[in-house]
Each structure stands twice: as C-alpha cells, then as structure tokens.
N, C-alpha and C positions, 0 to 999 in steps of 0.2 A: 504494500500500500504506500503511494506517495507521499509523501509529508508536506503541507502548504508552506510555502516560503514566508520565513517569519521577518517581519520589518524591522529591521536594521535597529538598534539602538539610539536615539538622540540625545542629543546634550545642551544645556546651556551652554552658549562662549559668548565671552567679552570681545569688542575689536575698539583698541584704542587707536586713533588716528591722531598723525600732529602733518599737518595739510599747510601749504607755502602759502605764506603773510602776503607773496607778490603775486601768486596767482589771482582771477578774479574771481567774484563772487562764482558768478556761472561755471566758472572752470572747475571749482571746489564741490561747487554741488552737481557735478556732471559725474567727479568721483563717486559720490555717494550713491549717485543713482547708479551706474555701474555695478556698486557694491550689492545695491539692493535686486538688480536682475541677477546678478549671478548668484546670490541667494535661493531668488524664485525658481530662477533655474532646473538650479541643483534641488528643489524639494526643501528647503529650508524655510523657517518663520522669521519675521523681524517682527520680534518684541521691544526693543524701544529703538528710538534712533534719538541722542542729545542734540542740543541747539549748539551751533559755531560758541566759540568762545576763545577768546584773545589768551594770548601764552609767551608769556618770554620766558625763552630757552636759555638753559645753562651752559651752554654751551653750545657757538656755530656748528650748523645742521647745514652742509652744502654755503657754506655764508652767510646764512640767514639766522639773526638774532631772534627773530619774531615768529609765531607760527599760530594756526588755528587749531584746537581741538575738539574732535569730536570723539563721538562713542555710539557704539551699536549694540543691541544686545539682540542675541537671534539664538533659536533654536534648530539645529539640525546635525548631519551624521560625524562620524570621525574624519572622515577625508575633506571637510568642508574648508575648515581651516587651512592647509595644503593649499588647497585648490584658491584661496582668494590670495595666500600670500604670495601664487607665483602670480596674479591675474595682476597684483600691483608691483609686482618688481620693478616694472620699469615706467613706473605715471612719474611723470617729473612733478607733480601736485605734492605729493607723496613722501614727506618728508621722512616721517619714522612710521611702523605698526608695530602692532604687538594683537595679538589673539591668544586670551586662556580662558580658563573654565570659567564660565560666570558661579559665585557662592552666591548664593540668597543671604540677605542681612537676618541675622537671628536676632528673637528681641531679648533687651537687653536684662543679663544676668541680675539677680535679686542676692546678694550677701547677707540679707539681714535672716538672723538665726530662725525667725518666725517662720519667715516662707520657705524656707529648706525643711524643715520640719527635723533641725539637729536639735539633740536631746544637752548636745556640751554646748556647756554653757560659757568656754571657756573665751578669751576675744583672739582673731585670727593670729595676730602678732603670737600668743603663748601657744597656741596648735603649730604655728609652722616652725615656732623653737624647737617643739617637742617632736617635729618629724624633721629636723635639721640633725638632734640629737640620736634620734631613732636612726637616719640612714648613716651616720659616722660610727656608729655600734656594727651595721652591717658593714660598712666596707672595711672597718678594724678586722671584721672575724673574716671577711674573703681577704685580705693581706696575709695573715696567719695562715691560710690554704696552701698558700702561693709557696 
C-alpha cells in the first residue's frame, strides 16, 4: 500500500535586511517585493513585513555609512532560506542579510515566590549561594576521581 506524501515540515524565519541609504525608494521596495514573490513562489507565508527604518552603521558597508532596515517574518520549508540568500547575492540594494529561526517572545517570567508556587521561602540571592556551594562540593568530589 502506498503511503500519501507527507508535507514537508515548516518553520518560522527571521530575514533581516540592511538595504542602500543611496538606493531609491522604488529600488528598495522592488527588493522587497522580489523577496515577497519568491516566497509565494516557493509555497511560503509572509507573516509580517517591518516598515523602512533609518540605521547608521558601525561600520562602512560597500562605503556607505547609512542604510535602511527592514525585517520579514515568513513561514515556510528548510531550503527557503538557501534559496533567497543566493536570489540576493548579487542586488546591489543589498547591503547585508541575515535569515534564522524566528523565537516567538514568551511572556514575561514571574520571580515572585507566590506565583511559582515555591514552598522556600528563602530570597534568590541565599538559594543561588547554596547551589554555588552545592556545585563546589560536586566538583571537589569529581577532582578526587580524577
């Protein structure tokens, strides 16, 4: 019995853009749109796309002190990424990229003893003394191994 082909894996990815200060508007957003069909293309989503945003660089980029940033967030396969970083290898627009995983932001951690539901009542500074002094007991007893 045949097995139905199962659809591929996707992923979040980040695509950070830093796009030329001296290109024009239209040139800048000719990349993005580039960016956004070879997405569609490929079977990929764009989940956000950021607004231009001015950036002075730390250091000349082709001569140029200045540069626009943008950011993309898309969902689609393993080879996606590959395939856009060679599609801009050579956009003179194109100043730097970068594509990695996109992390979703987690909300933010609660320390206080209540909402963790810890029973020590001890404050964090004496707990991480006491596992400072706990992990110097284990590495004294693995040197005596050695």
């Amino acid at each position: 019995m045949a097995e139905a082909p199962q659809e591929e894996r996707r992923r979040d990815y980040e695509m950070s853009l830093v796009l030329s200060s001296r290109a024009t508007d239209e040139e800048r957003d000719a990349v993005i749109e580039k960016v956004r069909f070879l997405l569609n293309d490929s079977g990929s989503e764009v989940i956000e796309v950021s607004l231009p945003k001015d950036l002075v660089l730390a250091y000349p980029i082709n001569k140029e002190r200045q540069g626009i940033f943008r950011m993309l967030v898309f969902r689609g396969r393993a080879d996606v990424p590959r395939m856009l970083t060679e599609a801009l290898r050579h956009e003179h627009t194109v100043l730097r990229q970068l594509i990695v995983d996109h992390i979703k932001k987690a909300p933010a951690a609660s320390f206080s003893n209540e909402k963790r539901g810890s029973d020590d009542e001890s404050p964090p500074a004496e707990r991480s003394a006491e596992n400072e002094a706990a992990m110097d007991a284990q590495i004294e007893e693995a040197v005596k191994d050695i």
